[in-house]
C-alpha positions as CSV (number, residue, x, y, z in Angstrom):
1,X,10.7,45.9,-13.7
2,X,13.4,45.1,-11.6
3,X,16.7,43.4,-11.5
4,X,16.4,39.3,-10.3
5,X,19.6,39.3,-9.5
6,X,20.5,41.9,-7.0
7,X,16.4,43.0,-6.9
8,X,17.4,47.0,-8.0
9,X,15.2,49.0,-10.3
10,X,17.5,50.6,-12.2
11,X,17.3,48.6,-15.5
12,X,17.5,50.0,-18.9
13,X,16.8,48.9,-22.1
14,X,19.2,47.3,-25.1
15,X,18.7,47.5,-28.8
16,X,18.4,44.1,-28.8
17,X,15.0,43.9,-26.5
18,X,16.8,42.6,-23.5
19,X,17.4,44.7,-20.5
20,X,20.6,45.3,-18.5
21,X,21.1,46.5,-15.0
22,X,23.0,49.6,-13.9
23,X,23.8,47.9,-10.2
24,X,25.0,45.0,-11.0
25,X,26.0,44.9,-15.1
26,X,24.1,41.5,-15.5
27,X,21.8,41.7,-18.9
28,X,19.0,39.3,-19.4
29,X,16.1,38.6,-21.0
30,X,12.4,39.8,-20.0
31,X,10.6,36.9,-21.3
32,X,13.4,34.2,-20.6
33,X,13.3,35.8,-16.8
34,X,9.2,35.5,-17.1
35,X,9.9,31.7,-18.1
36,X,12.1,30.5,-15.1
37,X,10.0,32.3,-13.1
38,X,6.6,30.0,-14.1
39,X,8.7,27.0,-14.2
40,X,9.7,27.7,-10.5
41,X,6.5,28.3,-9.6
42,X,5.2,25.0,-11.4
43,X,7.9,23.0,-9.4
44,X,7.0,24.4,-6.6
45,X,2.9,23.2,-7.6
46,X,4.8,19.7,-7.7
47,X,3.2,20.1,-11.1
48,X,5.8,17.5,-13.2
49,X,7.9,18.2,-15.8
50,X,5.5,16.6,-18.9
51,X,2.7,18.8,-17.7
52,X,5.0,22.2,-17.1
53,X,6.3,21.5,-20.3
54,X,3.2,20.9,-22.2
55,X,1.3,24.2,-20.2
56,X,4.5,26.7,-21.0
57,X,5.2,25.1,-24.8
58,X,8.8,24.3,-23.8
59,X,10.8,21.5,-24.5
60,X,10.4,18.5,-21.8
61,X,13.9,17.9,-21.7
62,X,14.6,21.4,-20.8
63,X,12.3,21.5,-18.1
64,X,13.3,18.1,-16.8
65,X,16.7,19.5,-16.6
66,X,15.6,22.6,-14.9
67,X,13.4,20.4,-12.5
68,X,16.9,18.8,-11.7
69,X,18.9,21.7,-10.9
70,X,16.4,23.2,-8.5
71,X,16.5,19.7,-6.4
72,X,20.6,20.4,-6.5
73,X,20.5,23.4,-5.1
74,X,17.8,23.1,-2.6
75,X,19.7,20.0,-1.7
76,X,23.3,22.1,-1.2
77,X,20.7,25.0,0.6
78,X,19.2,22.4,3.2
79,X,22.5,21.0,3.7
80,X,24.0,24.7,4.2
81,X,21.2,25.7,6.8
82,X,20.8,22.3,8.5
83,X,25.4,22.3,9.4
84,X,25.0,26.1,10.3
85,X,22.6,26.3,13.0
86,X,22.8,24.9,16.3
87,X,21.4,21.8,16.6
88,X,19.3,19.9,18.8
89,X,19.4,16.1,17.1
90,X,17.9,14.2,20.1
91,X,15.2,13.3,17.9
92,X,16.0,11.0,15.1
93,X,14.8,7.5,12.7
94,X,16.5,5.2,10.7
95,X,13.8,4.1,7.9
96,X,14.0,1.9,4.8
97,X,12.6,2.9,1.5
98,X,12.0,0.6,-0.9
99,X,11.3,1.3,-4.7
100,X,8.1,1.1,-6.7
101,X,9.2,-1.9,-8.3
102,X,10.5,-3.0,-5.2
103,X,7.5,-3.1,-3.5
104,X,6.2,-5.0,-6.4
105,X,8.4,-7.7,-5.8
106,X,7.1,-10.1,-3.5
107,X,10.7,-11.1,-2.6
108,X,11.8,-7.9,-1.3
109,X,14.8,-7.8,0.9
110,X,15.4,-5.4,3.2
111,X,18.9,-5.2,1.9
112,X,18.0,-3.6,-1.3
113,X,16.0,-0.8,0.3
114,X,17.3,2.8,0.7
115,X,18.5,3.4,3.9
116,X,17.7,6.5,5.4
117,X,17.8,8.5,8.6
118,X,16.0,11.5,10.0
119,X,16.5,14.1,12.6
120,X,14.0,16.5,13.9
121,X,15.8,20.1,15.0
122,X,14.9,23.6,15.0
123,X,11.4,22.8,13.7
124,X,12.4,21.0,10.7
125,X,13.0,17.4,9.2
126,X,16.8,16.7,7.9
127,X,17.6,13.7,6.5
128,X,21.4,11.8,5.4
129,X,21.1,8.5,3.1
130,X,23.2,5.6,4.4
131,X,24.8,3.1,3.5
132,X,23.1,0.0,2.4
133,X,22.9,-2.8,4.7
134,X,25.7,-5.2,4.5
135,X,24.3,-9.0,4.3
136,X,25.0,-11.2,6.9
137,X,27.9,-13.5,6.6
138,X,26.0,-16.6,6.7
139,X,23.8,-16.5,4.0
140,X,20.8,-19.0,5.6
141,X,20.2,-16.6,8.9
142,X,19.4,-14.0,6.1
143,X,16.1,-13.2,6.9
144,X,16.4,-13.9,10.3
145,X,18.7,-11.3,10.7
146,X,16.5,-9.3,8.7
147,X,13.6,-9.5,11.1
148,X,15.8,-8.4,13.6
149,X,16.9,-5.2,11.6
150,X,13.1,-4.4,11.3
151,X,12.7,-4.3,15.4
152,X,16.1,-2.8,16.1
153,X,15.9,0.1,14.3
154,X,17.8,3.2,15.2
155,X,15.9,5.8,16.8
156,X,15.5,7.8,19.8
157,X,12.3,8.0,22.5
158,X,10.1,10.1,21.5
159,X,10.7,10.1,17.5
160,X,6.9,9.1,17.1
161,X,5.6,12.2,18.9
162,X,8.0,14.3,16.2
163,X,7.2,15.0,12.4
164,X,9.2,12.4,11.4
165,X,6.7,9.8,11.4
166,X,4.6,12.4,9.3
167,X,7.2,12.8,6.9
168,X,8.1,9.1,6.0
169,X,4.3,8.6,4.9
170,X,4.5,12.3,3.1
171,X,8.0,10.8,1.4
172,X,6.2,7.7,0.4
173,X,2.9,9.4,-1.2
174,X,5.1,11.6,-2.9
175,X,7.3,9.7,-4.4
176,X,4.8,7.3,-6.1
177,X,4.2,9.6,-8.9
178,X,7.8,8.7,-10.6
179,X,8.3,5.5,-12.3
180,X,11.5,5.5,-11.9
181,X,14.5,7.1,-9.9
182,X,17.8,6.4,-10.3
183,X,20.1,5.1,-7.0
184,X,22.5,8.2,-8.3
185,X,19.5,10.5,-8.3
186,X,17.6,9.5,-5.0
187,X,19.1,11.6,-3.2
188,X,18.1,14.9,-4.8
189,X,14.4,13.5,-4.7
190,X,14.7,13.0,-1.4
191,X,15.9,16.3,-0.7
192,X,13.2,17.5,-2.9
193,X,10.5,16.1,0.1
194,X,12.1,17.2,2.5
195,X,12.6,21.0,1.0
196,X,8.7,21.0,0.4
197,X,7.5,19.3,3.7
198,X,9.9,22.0,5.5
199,X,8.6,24.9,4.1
200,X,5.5,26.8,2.5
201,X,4.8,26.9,-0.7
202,X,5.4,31.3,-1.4
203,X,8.6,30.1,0.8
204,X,9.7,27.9,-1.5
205,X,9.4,29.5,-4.7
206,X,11.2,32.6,-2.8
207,X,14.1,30.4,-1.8
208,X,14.7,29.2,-5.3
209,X,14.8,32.5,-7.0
210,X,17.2,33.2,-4.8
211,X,19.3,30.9,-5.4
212,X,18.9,30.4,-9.2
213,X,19.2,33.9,-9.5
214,X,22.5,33.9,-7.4
């Protein structure tokens, strides 16, 4: 067995069943270690949190949580590599993402959906949420001015050639399977996508231990 925190193999065993490291002095469980680990790889399987739970025997609410934190930090990792590599944004898209129960609504304004834009560097997809659009001042060129918004979108030449256009329908497809997301939340979902659409699956579960395991 070896360490999951600094990875060494010299690891010796407690009274109490748990296991402490001689490197680095952290003690922890075996089968709590064996638990993150599965629920990791589950997340990873974009298996959700009722179904993880229900496979492993845990509670849901503890998985959910978990679920959570790994969208945090993969969020602050994307966020880290993205600001600390040179970058080559001259491909980019503004898109608007509306809701499941937006799209529901037959009344839909564009001023309700997320606002979001996406740059294509170094091979990958980053994205920032902005602000909401601000409604026009006079309220009966509304959706006029909406109809312009939807043909005078930001974006640069050759954005359609780029993943980009790939990942707005892989952000749509998945992000039908929750019912509901929260405006305070959306943002680590979203980071979620793009975490998963960025890299490979062995890739991902590596990144994670290694930053829950931190």
């Amino acid at each position: 067995m070896i360490c999951p925190y600094c990875n060494s193999k010299r690891i010796y065993h407690l009274k109490d069943e748990n296991k402490k490291c001689s490197v680095c002095k952290r003690k922890f469980s075996p089968r709590k270690i064996d638990t993150d680990l599965r629920v990791i790889e589950f997340f990873c399987n974009n298996i959700n949190a009722n179904s993880c739970a229900n496979r492993l025997k845990l509670n849901y609410r503890t998985v959910q949580n978990r679920y959570m934190l790994f969208r945090k930090l993969v969020a602050y990792y994307l966020e880290e590599q993205h600001y600390s590599s040179i970058l080559d944004n001259s491909s980019y898209e503004e898109y608007y993402y509306f809701t499941n129960r937006q799209k529901r609504d037959k009344k839909r304004s564009l001023y309700e959906a997320v606002n979001i834009i996406g740059f294509y560097s170094n091979r990958k997809v980053f994205t920032l949420l902005m602000p909401k659009l601000r409604r026009y001042d006079r309220g009966e060129d509304n959706k006029s001015f909406e109809n312009y918004l939807k043909w005078h979108k930001i974006y640069s030449q050759y954005a359609y050639s780029t993943p980009l256009s790939v990942f707005w329908k892989y952000l749509e497809e998945n992000l039908k399977k929750y019912k509901g997301i929260t405006e305070d939340n959306f943002f680590y979902y979203l980071k979620e996508c793009e975490f998963k659409f960025n890299y490979l699956q062995n890739m991902q579960i590596e990144i994670i231990k290694k930053l829950y395991f931190k």
